[in-house]
Backbone as CSV, one residue per row, in Angstrom:
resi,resn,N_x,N_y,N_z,CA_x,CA_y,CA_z,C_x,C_y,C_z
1,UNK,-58.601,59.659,-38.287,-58.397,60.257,-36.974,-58.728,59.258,-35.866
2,UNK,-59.983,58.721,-36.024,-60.519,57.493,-34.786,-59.519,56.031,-34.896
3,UNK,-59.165,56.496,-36.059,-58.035,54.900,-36.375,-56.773,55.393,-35.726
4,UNK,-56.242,56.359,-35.777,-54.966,56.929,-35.146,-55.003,57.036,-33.576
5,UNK,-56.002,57.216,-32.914,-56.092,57.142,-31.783,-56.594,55.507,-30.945
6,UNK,-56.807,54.820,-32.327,-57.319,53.226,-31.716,-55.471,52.568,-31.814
7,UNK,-54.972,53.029,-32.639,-53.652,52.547,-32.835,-52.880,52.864,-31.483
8,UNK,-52.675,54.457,-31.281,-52.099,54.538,-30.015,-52.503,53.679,-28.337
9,UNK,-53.631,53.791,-28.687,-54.512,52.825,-27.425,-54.052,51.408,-27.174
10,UNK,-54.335,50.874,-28.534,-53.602,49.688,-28.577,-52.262,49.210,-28.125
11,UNK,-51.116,50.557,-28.430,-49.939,50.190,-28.189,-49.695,50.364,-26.954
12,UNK,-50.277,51.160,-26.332,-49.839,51.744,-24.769,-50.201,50.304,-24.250
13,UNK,-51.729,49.355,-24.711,-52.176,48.188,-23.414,-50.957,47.144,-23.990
14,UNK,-50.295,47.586,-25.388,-49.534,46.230,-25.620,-48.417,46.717,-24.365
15,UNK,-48.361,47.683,-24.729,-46.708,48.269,-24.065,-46.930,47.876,-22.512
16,UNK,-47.932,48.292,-22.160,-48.371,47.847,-20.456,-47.940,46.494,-20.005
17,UNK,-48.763,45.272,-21.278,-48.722,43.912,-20.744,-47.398,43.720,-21.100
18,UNK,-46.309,43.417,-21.839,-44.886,43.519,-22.047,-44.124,43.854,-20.891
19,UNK,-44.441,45.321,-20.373,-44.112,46.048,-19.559,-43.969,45.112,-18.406
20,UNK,-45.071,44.668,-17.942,-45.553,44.224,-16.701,-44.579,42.697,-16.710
21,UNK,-44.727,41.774,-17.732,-44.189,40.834,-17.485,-42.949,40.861,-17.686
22,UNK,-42.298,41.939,-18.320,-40.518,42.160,-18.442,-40.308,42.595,-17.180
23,UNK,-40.991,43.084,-15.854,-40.188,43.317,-14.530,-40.913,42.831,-13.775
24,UNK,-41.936,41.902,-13.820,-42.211,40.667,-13.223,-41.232,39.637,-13.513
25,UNK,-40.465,39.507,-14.482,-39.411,38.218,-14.821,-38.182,39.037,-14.146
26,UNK,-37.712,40.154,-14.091,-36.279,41.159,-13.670,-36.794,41.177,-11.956
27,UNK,-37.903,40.794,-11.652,-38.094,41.151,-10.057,-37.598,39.433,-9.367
28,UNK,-38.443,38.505,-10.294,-37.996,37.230,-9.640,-36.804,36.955,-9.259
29,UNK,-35.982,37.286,-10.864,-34.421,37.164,-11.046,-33.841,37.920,-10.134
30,UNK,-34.316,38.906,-9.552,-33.013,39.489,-8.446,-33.766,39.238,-7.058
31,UNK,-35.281,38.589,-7.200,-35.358,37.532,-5.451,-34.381,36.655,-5.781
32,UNK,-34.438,35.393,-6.713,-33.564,34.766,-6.948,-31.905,34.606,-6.202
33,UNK,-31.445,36.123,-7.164,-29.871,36.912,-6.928,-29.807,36.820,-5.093
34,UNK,-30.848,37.482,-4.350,-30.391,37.962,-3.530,-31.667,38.332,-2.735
35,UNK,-31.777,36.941,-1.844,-32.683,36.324,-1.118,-33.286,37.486,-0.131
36,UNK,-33.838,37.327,0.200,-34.405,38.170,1.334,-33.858,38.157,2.707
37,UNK,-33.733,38.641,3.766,-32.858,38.339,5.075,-33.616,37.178,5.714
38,UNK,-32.560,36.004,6.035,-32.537,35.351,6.822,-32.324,35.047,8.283
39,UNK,-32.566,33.870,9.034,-31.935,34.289,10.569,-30.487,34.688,10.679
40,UNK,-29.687,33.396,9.682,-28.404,33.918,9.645,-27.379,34.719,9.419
41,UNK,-28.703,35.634,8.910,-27.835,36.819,8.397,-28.101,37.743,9.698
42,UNK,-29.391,37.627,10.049,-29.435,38.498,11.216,-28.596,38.254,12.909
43,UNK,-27.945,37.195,12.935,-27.519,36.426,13.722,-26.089,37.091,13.532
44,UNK,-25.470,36.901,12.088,-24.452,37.295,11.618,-24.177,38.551,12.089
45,UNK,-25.076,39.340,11.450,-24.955,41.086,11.984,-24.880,41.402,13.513
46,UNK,-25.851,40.696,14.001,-25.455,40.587,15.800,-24.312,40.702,16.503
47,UNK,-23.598,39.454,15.981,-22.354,39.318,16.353,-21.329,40.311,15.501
48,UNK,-21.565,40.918,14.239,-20.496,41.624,13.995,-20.361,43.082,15.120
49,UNK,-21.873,43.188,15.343,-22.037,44.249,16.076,-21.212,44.484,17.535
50,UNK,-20.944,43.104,18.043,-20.356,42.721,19.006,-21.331,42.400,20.515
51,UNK,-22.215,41.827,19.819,-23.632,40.778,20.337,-23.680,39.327,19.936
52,UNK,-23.961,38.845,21.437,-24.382,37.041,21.051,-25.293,37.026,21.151
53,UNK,-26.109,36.804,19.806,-27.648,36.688,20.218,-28.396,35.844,20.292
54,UNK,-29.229,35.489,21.438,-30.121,34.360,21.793,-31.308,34.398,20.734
55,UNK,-31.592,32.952,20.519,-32.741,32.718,19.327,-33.997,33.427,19.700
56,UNK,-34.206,33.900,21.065,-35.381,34.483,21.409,-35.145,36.185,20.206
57,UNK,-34.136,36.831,20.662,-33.408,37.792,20.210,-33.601,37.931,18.520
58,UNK,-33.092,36.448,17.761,-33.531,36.647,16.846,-34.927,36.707,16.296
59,UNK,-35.317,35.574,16.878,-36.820,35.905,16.395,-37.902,36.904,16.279
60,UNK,-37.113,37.965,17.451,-37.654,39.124,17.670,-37.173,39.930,16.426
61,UNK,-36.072,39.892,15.791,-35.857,40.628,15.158,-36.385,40.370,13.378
62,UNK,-36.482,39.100,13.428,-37.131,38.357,12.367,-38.904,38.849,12.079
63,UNK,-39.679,38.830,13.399,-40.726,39.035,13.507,-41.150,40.700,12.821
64,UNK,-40.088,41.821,13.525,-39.806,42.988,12.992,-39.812,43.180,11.710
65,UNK,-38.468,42.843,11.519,-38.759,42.339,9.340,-39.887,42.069,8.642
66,UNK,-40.330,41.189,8.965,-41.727,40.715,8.547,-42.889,41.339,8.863
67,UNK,-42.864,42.135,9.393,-44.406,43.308,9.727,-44.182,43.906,9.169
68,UNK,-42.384,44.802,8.869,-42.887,45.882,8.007,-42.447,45.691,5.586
69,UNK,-42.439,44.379,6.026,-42.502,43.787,4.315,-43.441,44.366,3.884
């Protein structure tokens, strides 16, 4: 009985550490894929919006992004 429950114990911390580093390696790979926003993307969107935006403009909007990461 105490062996059946040391077995399950065991597998759950194996299953945990596995766990952890199989979407620690699937999280890098899709920073990797698909970077985080840049100025140029935010620059980009500006103007699709039908805005020219001054670097002050972006940075403001850059700064935004980054507080709420």
């Amino acid at each position: 009985m105490l062996l059946d429950i040391l077995y399950v114990l065991l597998g759950l911390v194996i299953g945990a550490v596995i766990g952890f580093f199989v979407s620690r390696h699937v999280f890098k790979k899709q920073l990797e894929e698909n970077p985080p926003i840049n100025e140029k993307m935010i620059e980009a969107m500006m103007t699709q919006m039908g805005r020219k935006p001054s670097q002050k403009q972006v940075k403001q909007v850059m700064a935004q992004m980054n507080k709420y990461r």
